[in-house]
C-alpha positions in Angstrom: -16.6 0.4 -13.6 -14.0 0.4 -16.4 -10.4 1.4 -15.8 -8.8 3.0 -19.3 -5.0 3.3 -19.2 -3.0 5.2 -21.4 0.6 3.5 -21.5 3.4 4.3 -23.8 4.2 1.4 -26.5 7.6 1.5 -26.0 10.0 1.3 -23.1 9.8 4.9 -21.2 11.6 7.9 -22.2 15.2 8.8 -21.0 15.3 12.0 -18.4 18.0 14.6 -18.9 19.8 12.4 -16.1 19.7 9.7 -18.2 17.3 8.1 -16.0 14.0 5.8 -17.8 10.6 6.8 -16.1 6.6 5.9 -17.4 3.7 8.3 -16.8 0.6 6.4 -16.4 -2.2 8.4 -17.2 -5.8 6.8 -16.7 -9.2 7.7 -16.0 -12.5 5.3 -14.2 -15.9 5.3 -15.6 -18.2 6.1 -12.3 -22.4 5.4 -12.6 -24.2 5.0 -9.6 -28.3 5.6 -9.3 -30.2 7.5 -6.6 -33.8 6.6 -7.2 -36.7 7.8 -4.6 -38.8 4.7 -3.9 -42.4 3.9 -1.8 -42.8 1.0 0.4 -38.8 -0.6 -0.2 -39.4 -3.5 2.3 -43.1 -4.0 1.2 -43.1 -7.7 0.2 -44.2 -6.6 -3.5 -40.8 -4.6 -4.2 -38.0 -6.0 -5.6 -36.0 -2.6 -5.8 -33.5 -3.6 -3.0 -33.0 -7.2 -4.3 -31.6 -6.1 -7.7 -28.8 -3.8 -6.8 -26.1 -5.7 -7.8 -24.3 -6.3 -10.8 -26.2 -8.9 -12.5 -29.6 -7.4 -12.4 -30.7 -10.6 -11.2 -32.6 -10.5 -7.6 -29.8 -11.7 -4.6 -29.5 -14.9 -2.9 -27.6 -13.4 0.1 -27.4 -9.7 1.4 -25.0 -8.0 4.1 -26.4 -5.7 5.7 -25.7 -3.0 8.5 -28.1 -1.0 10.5 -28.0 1.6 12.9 -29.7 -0.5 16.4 -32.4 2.5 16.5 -33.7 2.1 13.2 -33.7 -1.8 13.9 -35.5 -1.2 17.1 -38.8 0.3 14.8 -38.1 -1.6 11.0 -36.1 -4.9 12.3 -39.1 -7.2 12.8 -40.2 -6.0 9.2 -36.7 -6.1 7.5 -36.5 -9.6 8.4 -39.7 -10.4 7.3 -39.0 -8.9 3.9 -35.7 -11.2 3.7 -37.5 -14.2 4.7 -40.5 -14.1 2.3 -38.4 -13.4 -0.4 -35.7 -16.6 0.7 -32.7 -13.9 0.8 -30.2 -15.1 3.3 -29.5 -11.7 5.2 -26.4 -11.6 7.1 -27.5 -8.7 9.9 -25.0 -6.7 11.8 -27.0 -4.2 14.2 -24.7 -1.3 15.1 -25.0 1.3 17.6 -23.8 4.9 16.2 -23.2 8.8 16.6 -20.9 11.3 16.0 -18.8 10.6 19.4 -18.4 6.9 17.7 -18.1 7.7 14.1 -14.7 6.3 14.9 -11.8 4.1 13.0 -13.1 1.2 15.8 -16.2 1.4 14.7 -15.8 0.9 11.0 -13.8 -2.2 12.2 -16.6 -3.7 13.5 -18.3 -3.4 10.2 -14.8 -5.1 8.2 -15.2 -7.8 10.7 -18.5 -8.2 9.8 -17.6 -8.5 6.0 -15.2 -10.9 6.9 -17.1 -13.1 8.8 -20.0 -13.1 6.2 -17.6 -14.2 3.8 -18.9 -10.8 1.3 -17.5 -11.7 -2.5 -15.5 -8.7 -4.0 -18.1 -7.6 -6.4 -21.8 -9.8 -6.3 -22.2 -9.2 -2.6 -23.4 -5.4 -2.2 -23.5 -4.2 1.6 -27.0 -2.5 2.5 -26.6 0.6 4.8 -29.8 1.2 6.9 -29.8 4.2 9.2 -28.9 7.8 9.1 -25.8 9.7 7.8 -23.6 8.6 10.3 -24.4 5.0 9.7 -23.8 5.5 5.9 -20.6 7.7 6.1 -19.3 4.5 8.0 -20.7 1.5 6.5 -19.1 3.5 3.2 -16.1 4.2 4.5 -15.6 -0.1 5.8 -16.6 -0.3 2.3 -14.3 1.1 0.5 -11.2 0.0 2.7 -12.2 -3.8 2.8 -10.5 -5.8 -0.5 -9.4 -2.3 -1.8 -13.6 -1.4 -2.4 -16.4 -3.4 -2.5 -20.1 -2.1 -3.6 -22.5 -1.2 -1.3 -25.7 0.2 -1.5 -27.3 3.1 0.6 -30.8 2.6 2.3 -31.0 6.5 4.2 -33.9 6.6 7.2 -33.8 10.7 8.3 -33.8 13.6 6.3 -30.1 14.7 6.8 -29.4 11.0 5.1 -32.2 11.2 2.6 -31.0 14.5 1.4 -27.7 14.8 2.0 -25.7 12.2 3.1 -26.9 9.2 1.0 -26.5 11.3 -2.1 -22.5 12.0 -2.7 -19.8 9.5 -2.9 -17.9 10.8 0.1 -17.1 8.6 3.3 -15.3 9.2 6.2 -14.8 9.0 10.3 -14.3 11.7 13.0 -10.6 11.6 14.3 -8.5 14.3 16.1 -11.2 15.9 17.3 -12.4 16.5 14.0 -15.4 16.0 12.3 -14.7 13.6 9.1 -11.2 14.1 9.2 -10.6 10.7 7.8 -12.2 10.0 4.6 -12.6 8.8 1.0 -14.3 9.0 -2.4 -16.7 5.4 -2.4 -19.7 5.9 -4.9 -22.7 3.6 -3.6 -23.9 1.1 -6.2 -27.1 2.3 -5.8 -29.4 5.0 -3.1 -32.8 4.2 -2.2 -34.9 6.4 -0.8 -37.8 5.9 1.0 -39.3 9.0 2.9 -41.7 6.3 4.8 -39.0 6.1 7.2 -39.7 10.1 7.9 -42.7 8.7 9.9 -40.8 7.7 12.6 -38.2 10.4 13.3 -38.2 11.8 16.2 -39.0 15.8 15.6 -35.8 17.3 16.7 -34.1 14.9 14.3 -36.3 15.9 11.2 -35.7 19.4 12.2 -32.0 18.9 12.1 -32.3 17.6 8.5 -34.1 20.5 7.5 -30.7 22.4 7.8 -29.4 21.1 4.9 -32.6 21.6 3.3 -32.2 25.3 4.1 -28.7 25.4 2.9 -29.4 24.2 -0.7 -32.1 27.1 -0.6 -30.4 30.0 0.4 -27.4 29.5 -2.0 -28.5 27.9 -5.0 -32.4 27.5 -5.2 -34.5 30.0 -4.9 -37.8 27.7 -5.7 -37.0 25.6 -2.8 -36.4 28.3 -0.4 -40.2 29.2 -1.6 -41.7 26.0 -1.3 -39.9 26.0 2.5 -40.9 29.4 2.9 -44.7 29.0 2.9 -44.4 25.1 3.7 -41.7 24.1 6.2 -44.4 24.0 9.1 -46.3 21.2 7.5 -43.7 19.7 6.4 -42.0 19.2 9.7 -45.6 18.1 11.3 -46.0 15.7 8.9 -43.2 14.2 8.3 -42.8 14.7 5.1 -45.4 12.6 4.1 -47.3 14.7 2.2 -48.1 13.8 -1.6 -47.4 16.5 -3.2 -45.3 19.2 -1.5 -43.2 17.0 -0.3 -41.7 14.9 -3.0 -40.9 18.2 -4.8 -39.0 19.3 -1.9 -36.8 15.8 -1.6 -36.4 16.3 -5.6 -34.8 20.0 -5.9 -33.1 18.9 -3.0 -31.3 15.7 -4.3 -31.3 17.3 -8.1 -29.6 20.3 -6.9 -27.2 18.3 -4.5 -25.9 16.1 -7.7 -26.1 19.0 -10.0 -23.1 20.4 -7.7 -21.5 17.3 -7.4 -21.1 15.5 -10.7 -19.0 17.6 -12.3 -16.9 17.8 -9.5 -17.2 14.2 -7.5 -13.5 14.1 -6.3 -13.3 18.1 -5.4 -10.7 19.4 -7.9 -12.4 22.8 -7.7 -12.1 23.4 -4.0 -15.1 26.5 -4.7 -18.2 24.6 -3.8 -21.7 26.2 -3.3 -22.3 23.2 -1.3 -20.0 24.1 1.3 -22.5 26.6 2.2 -23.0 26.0 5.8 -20.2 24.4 6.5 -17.3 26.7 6.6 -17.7 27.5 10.5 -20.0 24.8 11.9 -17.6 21.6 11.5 -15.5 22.7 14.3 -18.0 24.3 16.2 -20.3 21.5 16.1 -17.4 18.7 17.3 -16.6 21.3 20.2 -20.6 21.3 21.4 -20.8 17.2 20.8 -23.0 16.3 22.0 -25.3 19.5 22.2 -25.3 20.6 18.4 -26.9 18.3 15.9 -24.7 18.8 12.7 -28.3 20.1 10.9 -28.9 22.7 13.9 -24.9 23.6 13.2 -25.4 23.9 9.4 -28.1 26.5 10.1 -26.3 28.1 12.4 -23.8 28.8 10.0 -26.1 29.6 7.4 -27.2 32.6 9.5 -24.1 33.5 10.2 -22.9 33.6 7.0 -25.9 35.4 5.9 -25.0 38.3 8.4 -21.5 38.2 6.7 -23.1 38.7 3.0 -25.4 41.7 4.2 -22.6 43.5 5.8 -20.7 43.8 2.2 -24.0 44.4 0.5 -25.1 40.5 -1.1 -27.8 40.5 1.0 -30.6 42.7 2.1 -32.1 43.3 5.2 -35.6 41.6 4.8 -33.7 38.1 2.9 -31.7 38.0 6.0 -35.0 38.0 8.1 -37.2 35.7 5.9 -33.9 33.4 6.4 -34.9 33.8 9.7 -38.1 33.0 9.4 -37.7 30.0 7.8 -35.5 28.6 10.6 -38.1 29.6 13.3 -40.8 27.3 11.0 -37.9 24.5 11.0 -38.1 24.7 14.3 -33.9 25.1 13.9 -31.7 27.3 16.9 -30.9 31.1 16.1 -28.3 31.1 18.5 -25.5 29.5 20.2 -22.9 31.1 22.1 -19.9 29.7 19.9 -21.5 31.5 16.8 -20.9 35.0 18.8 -17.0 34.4 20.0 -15.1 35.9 17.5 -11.8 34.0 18.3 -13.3 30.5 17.9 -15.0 31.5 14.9 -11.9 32.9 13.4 -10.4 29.4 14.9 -13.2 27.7 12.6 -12.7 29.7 10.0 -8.5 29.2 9.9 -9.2 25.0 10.1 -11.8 25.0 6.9 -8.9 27.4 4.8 -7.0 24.1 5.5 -9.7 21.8 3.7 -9.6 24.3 1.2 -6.3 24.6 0.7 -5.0 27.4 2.1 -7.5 30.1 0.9 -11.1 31.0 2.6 -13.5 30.0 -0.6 -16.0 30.9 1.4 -20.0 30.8 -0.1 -21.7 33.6 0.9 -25.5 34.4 -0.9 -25.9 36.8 -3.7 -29.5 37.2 -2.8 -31.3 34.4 -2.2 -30.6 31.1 -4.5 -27.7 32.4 -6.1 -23.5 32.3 -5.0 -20.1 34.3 -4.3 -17.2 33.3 -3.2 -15.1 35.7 -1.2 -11.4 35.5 0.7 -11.2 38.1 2.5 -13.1 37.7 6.0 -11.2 39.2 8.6 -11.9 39.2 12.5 -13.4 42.6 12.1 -16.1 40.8 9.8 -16.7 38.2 12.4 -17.2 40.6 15.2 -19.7 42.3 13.3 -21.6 39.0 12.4 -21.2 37.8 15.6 -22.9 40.7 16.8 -26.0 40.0 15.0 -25.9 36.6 15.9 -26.1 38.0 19.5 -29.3 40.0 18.9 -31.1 37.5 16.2 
């Protein structure tokens, strides 16, 4: 990445004070690649050995990864290293969202320094799910000011979601990612052959972001997980046709969202869909809410609030529902029919979105509005419905 200054030739201008002062204006070229990939640790590919910035297959790797996924893949992982002579410095860390934690991203900076990672030829691989790679970025980006890394997602919710933006963060204050920054990967690998091995609940909870691109912005997807989400869920997503169309509208409609708007100037994002009442929510229920079943949740929720002002008919509401019963994803929880907390949710997000309620509601299915002026009364209502869904 190039830095491009523009600095003034001469010495800075006076103020009316008579004091001297420089503006610095300058802007950063960002690139970094998401490409979907069969059979990454298969001895044959090469694909994870040439992230870097020479092109040129690695000597040395660091890597992290979540112990779960080492438990299945380690044996294999190590194999690949080995037959391809790559030193692999291994760090095996245990993760959720109770230790999605400043401590925890510690241990990966003391892994960095103890591996001796160079500033810019020494990528970091992140193996595991979006917790794992929300932390292994975030260690990334503080250690030396930002050094590359390179994210190798292993559920849905990662594959998806999480291993395709350039945000990091931890949960702090009894918040959920209330410490964070902007740290593109080098590169995102994905690999749905991992999908094989997630446990069902955890697939399921992916689908909820899957559901959320749907509803707001795509209304092929929500098709293709209309008549398909069944299958999809049984099989792990290893079908060969439906399901690589799914992961595609899903990561091509995540990054058309986020490119033009990578550091969140405009605060009205269709991709907060689903995530204007479940962050809070979800970190009150830890550990009984999976942040996909939570995303849903909202989804529904919000859902109920666009019918009630007329965005949504009755029978999209209920193939919404539908849907979510073939995700095998929750209907209800009792924090998405109190009124108070949700109002409590909703007063928290304003604060992320600077002071105002942005809030995405459908237009009908696959399409957007924002709206800012939800009042308790409107919860009530949707809460109601929650109640009787």
């Amino acid at each position: 990445m190039n830095d491009r200054a523009m600095f003034p030739a001469s010495w800075g201008a006076l103020d009316r004070s008579g004091t001297r002062q420089w503006r610095v204006t300058a802007s950063q070229e960002l690139a970094y690649e998401v490409r979907q990939v069969d059979g990454l640790f298969d001895p044959l590919s090469q694909a994870l050995l040439t992230c870097n910035e020479s092109g040129l297959p690695s000597t040395r790797q660091v890597v992290v990864i979540d112990e779960r996924v080492d438990a299945i893949y380690g044996r294999g992982i190590r194999d690949y290293y080995h037959h391809h002579r790559v030193t692999a410095h291994i760090l095996t860390l245990p993760v959720s969202e109770e230790t999605k934690d400043l401590d925890a991203a510690l241990v990966i900076v003391r892994h960095l320094e103890a591996a001796g990672v160079l500033r810019r030829s020494d990528p970091i691989v992140a193996i595991g799910g979006g917790v794992l790679l929300d932390l292994v970025g975030f260690a990334a980006g503080l250690y030396r000011r930002g050094v590359p890394y390179i994210k190798v997602p292993t559920n849905g919710m990662a594959m998806w979601d999480a291993a395709i933006g350039i945000k990091t963060a931890v949960n702090t204050l009894g918040r959920r990612n209330r410490l964070g920054s902007y740290h593109a990967p080098s590169t995102a690998l994905l690999d749905r052959s991992f999908l094989k091995t997630v446990d069902r609940r955890d697939l399921s909870n992916g689908m909820g972001e899957l559901l959320k691109l749907a509803v707001i912005k795509d209304a092929r997807l929500f098709d293709l997980l209309e008549r398909h989400s069944a299958m999809l869920l049984d099989s792990r997503f290893q079908d060969p046709v439906v399901a690589p169309e799914v992961i595609e509208h899903a990561v091509h409609g995540m990054l058309e969202e986020l490119a033009p708007n990578l550091w969140e100037r405009t605060l009205e994002r269709s991709v907060d869909f689903g995530h204007s009442f479940g962050p809070l929510l979800e970190m009150k229920a830890l550990p009984e809410l999976l942040h996909g079943e939570a995303v849903a949740l909202d989804v529904l929720f919000s859902c109920w609030l666009a019918r009630d002002r007329g965005l949504l008919q009755d029978n999209e509401v209920q193939r919404v529902i539908r849907v979510m019963r073939s995700m095998a994803l929750p209907l209800r929880h009792r924090f998405f029919e109190e009124p108070a907390l949700l109002m409590e949710a909703l007063e928290d997000t304003m604060r992320h979105r600077d002071g105002q309620q942005r809030l995405p509601l459908p237009r009908g299915i696959g399409r957007c509005a924002f709206v800012n002026d939800v009042s308790l009364d409107h919860l009530k209502a949707a809460a109601r419905k929650m109640a009787d869904a």
